[in-house]
PANU-812686 format. One record per residue (C-alpha): x, y, z. Coordinates in pm, whole numbers, plus 50000, padded with zeros to 5 digits. Layout:
N
XYZ
...
# end
This chain:
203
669252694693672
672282676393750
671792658494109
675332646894265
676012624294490
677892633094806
680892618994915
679262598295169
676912582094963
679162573494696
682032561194974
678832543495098
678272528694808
681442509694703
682122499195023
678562478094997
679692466494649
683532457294723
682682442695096
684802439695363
688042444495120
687202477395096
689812494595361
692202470095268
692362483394908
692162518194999
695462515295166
697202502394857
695632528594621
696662567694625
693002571994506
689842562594437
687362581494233
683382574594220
681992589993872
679412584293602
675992581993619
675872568293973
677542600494105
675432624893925
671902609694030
670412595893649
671572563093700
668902533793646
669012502093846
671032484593615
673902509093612
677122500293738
679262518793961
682292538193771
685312534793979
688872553793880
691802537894086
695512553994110
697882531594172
695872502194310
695912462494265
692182462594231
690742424894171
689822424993742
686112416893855
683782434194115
679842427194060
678302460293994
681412480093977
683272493693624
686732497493702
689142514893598
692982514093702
695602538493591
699582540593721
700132573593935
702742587693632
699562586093412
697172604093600
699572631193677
700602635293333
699212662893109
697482641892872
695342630893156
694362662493264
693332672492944
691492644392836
687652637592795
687472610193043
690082631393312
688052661893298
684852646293308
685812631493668
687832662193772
683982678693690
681282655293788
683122628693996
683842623094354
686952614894547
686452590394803
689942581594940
692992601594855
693422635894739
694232650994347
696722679194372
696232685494016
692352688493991
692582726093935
695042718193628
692372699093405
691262712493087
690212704292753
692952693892505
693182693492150
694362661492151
691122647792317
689222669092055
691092652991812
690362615691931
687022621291933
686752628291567
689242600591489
686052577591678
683152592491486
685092590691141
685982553991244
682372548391336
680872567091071
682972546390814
681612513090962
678132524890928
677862505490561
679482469690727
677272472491029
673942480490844
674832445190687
673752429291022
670482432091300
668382461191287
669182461691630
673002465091561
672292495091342
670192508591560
672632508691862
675672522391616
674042550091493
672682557591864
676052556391975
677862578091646
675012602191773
676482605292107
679352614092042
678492639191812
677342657192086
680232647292318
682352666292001
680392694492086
681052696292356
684882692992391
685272718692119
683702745192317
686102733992641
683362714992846
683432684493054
681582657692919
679012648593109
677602610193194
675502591492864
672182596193024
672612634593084
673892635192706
671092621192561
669062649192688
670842678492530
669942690392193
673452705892067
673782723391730
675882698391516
677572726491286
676972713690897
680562724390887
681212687891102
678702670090862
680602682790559
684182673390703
683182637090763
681742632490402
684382649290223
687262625890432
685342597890357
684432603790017
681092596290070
677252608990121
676772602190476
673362586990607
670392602590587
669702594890957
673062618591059
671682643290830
668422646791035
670462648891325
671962676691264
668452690991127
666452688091455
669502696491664
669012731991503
664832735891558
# end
């Protein structure tokens, strides 16, 4: 079960982390957005706080927080609303100052669909160079090609994605169909480990 936070808590929140800029900055923004892990509940204490400003002139570096700052043209425009990382906070995030006319407008896009197969055929194709390197680098590529296999998934049936830790815990069908496309672009057999993904995804 997903547990979110209010809009209290997660006001509460960054205010501790920003300080006593906090007002100050809400005046120049048209809004600020808590999301992630921290606003759903599955958070460990070494999570930072996602933060979504509109508009803002946010300092580059808060301790704790992971910002991100977009122009007011951007977030209105349709490409946000129909992308993975606009639909995941129109879905699991929560507004702390400001207001988002457009909130009932977001949906999943093809072109978001789209980007997230250009990723995993970009990350699948590196799999060879990084396997050249740590275990531990492996280990956290093929961890992360996983992911977003599921994230896939998801977008192509028209769902918000929600945070990494809530991911992890889903066990999605990965259609061989998606296997097959990646090793025929590629022109390769692709790793036994994605293969047995797609295996137990289907017990």
């Amino acid at each position: 079960m997903i547990m979110q936070l209010n809009t209290t808590n997660a006001e509460c929140r960054l205010r501790a982390l920003v300080g006593h800029r906090f007002d100050e900055l809400c005046e120049q923004s048209d809004l600020i957005a808590v999301f992630g892990s921290r606003a759903v509940g599955c958070h460990t204490s070494m999570s930072d706080l996602d933060v979504l400003v509109v508009g803002g002139a946010w300092p580059r570096f808060i301790r704790g927080v992971d910002l991100i700052c977009v122009t007011r043209s951007r977030f209105e425009s349709q490409l946000w609303l129909e992308s993975e990382l606009g639909t995941h906070i129109a879905r699991y995030g929560h507004i702390v100052h400001g207001n988002w006319p457009c909130l009932g407008e977001t949906r999943i896009g093809a072109h978001a669909v789209a980007r997230k197969r250009h990723m995993i055929l970009a990350r699948t194709s590196a799999v060879e160079a990084v396997s050249r390197r740590t275990p531990i680098s492996l280990a956290r590529h093929c961890r992360s090609l996983s992911r977003d296999l599921s994230r896939l998934r998801l977008l192509e049936a028209g769902l918000p994605v929600p945070p990494t830790a809530v991911v992890d815990t889903m066990r999605l069908t990965l259609a061989s169909d998606i296997i097959d496309e990646f090793s025929n672009q590629l022109r390769v057999s692709l790793p036994s480990w994605l293969t047995e993904i797609a295996a137990h995804s289907e017990d």
